[in-house]
C-alpha positions in Angstrom: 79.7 144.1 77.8 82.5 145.7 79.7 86.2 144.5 78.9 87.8 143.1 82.4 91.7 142.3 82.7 91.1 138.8 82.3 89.4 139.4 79.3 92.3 141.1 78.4 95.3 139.0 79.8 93.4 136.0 77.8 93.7 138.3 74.7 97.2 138.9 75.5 97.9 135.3 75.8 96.1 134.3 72.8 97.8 136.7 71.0 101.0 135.8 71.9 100.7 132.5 71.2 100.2 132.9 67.8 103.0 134.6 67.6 104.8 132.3 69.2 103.3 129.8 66.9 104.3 131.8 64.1 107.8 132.8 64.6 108.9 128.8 65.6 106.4 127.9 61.8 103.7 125.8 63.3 100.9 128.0 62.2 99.4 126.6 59.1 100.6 123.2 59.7 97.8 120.7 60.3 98.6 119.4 63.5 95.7 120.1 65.2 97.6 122.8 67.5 95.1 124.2 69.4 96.9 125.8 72.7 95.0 125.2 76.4 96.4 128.6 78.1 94.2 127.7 81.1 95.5 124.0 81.4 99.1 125.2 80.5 99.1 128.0 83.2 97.2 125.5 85.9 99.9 123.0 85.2 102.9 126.3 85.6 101.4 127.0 88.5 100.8 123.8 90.2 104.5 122.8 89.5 105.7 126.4 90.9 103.3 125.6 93.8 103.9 121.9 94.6 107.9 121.8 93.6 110.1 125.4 93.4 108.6 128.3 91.1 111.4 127.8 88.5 109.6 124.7 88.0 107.0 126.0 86.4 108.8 127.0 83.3 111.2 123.8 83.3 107.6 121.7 83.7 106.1 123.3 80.9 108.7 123.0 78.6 108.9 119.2 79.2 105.4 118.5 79.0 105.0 120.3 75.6 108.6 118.1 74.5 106.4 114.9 75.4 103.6 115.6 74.0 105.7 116.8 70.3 107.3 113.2 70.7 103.9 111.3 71.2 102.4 113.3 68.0 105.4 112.8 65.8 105.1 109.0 67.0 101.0 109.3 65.7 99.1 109.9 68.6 96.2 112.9 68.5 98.5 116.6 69.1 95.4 116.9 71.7 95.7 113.3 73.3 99.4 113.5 73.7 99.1 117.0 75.2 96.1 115.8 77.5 98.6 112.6 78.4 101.1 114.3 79.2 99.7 116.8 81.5 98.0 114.6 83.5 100.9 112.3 83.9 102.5 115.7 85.2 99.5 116.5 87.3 100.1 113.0 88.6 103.9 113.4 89.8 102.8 116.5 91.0 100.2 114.9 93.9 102.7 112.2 94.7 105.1 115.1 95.3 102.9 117.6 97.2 105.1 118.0 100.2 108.3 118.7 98.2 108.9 122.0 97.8 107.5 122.2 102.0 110.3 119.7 102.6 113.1 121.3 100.6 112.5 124.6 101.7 112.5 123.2 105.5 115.6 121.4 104.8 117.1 124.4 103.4 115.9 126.0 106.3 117.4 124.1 109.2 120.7 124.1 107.3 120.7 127.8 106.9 120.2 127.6 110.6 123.1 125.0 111.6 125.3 127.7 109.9 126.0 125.1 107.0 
């Protein structure tokens, strides 16, 4: 079977997240931490997409804060992840002519001269 680079970015990724997961001491714990990198990076690009692409990192950042939140309160580390991202994915679809708007805004002021 031949090694392709998504093969290898998912390595990367996976990789890196244990890392991550080491370094800020949540490996080991029994949390039930088990990390989505295909859900995570839909959700980073849907908010880079739908509002600016510095929202993609802001987005995720909040989303994972929520869900920590829910699980300290006692809901399932995977139910309060899966909550919160589809509350996100839900903002995002009431939202998806933001970033269109903004940047048009942006746009016709840059135009006026203001």
């Amino acid at each position: 079977m031949t090694r392709t680079d998504d093969d290898a970015q998912r390595e990367t990724l996976e990789e890196w997240t244990a890392d991550l997961s080491d370094a800020l001491r949540l490996a080991g714990l029994d949390v039930g931490l088990a990390v989505d990198v295909a859900a995570i990076l839909s959700l980073a690009g849907d908010a880079a997409h739908t509002v600016l692409r510095p929202a993609a990192p802001l987005t995720t950042f909040v989303v994972g804060f929520a869900a920590g939140r829910a699980a300290g309160a006692g809901t399932d580390p995977a139910t309060a992840v899966a909550d919160a991202i589809a509350a996100t994915h839900a903002l995002l679809a009431e939202h998806q002519s933001y970033a269109a708007v903004t940047v048009t805004d942006a746009d016709a002021d840059a135009d006026a001269g203001q």
